[in-house]
VOBA-1610 file (N, C-alpha, C; in pm, whole numbers, padded with zeros to 5 digits, always signed):
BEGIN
Unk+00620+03914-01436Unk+00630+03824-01548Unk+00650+03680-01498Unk+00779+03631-01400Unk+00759+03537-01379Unk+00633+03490-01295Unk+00549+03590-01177Unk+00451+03525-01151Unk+00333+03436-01208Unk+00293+03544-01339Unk+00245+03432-01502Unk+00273+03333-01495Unk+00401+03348-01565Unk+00485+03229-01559Unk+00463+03089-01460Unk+00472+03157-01357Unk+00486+02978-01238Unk+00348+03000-01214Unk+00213+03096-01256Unk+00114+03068-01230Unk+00042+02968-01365Unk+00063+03003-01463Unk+00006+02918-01576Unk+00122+02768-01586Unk+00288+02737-01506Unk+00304+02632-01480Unk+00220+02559-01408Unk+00182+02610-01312Unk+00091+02566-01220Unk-00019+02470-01216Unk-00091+02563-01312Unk-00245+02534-01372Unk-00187+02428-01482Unk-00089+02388-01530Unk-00044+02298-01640Unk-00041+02164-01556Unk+00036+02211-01432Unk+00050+02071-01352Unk-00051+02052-01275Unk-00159+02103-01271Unk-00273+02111-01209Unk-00351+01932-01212Unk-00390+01898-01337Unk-00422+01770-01349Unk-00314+01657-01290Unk-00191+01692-01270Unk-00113+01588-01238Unk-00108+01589-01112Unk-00125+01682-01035Unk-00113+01689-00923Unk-00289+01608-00820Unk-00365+01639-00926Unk-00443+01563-00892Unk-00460+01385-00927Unk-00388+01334-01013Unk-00367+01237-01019Unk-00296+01178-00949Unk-00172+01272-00876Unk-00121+01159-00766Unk-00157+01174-00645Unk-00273+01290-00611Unk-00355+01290-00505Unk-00461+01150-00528Unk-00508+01142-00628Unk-00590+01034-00638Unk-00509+00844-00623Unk-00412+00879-00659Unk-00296+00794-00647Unk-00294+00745-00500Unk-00266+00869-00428Unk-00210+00858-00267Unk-00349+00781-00221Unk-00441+00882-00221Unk-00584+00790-00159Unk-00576+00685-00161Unk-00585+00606-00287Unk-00627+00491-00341Unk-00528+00369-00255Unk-00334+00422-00258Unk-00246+00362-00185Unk-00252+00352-00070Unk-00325+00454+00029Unk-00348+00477+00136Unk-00446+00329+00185Unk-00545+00391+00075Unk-00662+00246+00145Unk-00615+00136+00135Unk-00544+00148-00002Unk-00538-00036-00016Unk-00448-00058+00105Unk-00347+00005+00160Unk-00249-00056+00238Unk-00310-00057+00384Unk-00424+00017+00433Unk-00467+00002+00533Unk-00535-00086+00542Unk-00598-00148+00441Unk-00690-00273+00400Unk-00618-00382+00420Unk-00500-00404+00350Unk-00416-00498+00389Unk-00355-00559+00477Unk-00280-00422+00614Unk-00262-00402+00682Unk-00296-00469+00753Unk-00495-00416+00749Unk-00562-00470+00875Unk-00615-00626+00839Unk-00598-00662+00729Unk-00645-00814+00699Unk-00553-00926+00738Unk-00428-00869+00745Unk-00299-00973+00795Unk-00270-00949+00968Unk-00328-00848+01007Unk-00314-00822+01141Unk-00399-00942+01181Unk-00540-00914+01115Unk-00637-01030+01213Unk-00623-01168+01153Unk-00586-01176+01052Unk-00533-01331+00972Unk-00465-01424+01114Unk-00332-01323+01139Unk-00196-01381+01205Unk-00261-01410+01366Unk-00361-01288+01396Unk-00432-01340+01529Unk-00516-01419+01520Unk-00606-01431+01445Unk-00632-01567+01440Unk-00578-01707+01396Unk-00461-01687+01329Unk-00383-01795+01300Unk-00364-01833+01417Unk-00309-01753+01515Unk-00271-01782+01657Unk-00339-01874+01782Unk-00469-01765+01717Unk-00580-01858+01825Unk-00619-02014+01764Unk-00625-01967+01675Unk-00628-02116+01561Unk-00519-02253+01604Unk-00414-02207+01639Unk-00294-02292+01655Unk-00313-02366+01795Unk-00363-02283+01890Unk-00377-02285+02048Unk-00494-02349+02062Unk-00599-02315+01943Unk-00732-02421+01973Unk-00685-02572+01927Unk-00567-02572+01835Unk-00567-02725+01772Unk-00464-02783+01833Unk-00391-02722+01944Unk-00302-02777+02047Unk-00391-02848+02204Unk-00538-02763+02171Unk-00605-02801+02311Unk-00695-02939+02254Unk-00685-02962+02121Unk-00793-03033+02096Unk-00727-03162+02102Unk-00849-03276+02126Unk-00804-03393+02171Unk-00804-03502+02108Unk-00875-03469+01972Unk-00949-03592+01900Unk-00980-03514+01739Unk-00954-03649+01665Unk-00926-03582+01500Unk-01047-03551+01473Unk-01153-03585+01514Unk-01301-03501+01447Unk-01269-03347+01508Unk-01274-03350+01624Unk-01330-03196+01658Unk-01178-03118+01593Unk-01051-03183+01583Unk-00940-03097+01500Unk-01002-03077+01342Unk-01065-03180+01274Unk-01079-03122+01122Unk-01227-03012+01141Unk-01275-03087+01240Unk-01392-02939+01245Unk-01359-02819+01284Unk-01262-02801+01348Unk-01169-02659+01360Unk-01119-02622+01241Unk-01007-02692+01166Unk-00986-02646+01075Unk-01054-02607+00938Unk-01188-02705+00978Unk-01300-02665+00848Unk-01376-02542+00862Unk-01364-02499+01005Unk-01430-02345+01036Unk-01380-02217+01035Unk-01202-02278+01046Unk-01092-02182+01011Unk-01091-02151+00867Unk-01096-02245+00764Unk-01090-02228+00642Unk-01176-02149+00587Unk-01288-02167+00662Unk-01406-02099+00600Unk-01450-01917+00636Unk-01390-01927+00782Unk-01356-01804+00844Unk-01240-01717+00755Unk-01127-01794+00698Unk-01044-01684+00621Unk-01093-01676+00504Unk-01166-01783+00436Unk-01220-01751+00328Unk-01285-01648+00327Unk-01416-01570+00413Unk-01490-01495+00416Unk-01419-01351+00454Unk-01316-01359+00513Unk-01243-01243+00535Unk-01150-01208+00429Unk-01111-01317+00358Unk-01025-01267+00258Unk-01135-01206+00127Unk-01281-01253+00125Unk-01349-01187+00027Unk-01397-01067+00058Unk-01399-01064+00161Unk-01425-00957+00236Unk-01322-00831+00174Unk-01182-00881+00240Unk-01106-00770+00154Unk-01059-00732+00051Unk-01109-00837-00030Unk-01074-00836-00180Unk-01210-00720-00251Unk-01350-00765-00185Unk-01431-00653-00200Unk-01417-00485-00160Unk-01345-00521-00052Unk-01283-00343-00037Unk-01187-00292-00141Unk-01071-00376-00136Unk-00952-00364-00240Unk-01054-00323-00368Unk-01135-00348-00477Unk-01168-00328-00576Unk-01307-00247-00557Unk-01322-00180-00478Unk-01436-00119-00413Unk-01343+00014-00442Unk-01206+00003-00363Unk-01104+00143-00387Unk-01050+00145-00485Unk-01008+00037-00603Unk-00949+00086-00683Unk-01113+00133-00819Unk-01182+00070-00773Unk-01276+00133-00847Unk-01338+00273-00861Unk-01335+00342-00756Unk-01332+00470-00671Unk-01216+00539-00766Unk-01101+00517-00777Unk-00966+00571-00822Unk-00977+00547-00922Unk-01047+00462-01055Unk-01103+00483-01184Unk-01213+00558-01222Unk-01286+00579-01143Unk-01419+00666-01147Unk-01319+00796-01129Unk-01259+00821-01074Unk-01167+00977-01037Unk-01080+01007-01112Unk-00980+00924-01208Unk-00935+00910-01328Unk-01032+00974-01453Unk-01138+00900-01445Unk-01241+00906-01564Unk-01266+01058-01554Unk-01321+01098-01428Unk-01399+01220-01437Unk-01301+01339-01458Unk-01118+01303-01426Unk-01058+01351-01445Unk-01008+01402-01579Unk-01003+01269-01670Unk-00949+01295-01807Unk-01082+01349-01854Unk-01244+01359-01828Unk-01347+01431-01912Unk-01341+01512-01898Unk-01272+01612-01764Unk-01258+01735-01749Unk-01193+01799-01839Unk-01054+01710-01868Unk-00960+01754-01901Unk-00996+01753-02107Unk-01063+01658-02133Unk-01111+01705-02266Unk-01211+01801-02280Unk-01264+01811-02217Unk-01345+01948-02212Unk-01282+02082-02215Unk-01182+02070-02143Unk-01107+02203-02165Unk-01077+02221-02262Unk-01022+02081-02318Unk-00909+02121-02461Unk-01038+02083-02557Unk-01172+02074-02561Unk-01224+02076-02676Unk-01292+02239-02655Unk-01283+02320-02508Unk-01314+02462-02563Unk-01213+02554-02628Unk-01083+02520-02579Unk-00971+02547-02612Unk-00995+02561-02788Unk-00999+02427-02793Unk-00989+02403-02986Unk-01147+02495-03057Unk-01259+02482-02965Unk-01393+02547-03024Unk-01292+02725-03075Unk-01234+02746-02928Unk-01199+02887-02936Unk-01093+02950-03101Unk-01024+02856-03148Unk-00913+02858-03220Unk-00956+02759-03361Unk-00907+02813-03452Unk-00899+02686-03598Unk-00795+02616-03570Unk-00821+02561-03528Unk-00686+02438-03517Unk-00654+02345-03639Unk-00802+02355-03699Unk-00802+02246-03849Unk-00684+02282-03924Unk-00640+02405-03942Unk-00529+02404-04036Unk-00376+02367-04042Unk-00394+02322-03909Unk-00269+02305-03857Unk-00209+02114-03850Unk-00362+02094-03832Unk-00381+01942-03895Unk-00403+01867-03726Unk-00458+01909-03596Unk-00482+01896-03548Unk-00614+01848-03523Unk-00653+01709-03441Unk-00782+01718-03458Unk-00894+01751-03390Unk-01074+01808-03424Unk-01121+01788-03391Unk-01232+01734-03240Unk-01168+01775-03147Unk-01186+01720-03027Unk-01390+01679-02991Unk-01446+01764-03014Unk-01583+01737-02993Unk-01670+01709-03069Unk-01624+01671-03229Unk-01734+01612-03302Unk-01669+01460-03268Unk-01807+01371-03245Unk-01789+01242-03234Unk-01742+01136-03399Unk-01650+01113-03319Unk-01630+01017-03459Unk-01683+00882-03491Unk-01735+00849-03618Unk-01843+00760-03690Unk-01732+00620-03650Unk-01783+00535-03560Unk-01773+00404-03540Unk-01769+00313-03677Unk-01629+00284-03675Unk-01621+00199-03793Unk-01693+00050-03792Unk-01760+00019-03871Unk-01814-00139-03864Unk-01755-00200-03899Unk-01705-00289-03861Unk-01597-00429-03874Unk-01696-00473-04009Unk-01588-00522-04124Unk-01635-00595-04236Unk-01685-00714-04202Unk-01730-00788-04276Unk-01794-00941-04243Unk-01642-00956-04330Unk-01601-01103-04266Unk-01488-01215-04380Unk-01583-01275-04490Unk-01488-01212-04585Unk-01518-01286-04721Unk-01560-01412-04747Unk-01660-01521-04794Unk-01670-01642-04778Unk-01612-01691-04852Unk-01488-01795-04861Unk-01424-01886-04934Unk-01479-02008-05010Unk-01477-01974-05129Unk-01552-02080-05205Unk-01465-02129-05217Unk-01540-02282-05241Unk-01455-02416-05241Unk-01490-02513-05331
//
């Protein structure tokens, strides 16, 4: 009896358990993403610092720093495209998650009258309300 039991708990926590698997992934990347974007930021900050200590003359210093700027710029889009590359990944896995999960419960409900109970409906689509036009104010 209790095997039932902690087996249909199971299958209840089943979707949740995949949501914070999808969770972990998603935390995983972003922080390795991050990780590795401030690792090479700070080394090149470094080398950056050591090139503008060797330099001798204010042109070739703002042309360093105009190549630096442009160098983190491209790395920081860089990881901003991964960052939303993964969390996009982790909405697509969400999505396909909760369609699963209405699917069940709209065979669930096919299987049972649920109507009487005042429950609703899960797989007939419901008629998109059209926004009224505003009344025109005569004047």
């Amino acid at each position: 009896m209790f095997d039932k039991y902690f087996a249909d708990f199971n299958k209840t926590l089943n979707p949740l358990n995949e949501v914070m698997e999808i969770n972990k992934k998603a935390f995983e990347k972003l922080s390795s993403t991050q990780s590795a974007y401030f690792t090479e930021y700070f080394n090149t900050l470094s080398k950056q610092s050591k090139a503008l200590l060797e330099s001798k003359d204010i042109k070739s210093t703002v042309e360093l720093q105009l190549q630096f700027a442009k160098d983190a710029e491209a790395r920081l889009a860089n990881t901003l495209e991964q960052n939303l590359s993964t969390l996009t990944e982790a909405r697509e896995a969400y999505m396909s998650l909760v369609e699963k999960q209405l699917e069940e419960v709209g065979e669930f409900s096919n299987a049972f009258d649920l109507s009487k109970f005042g429950a609703p409906v899960v797989n007939k689509p419901k008629a998109e309300a059209k926004p009224k036009a505003p009344a025109a104010k005569a004047e």
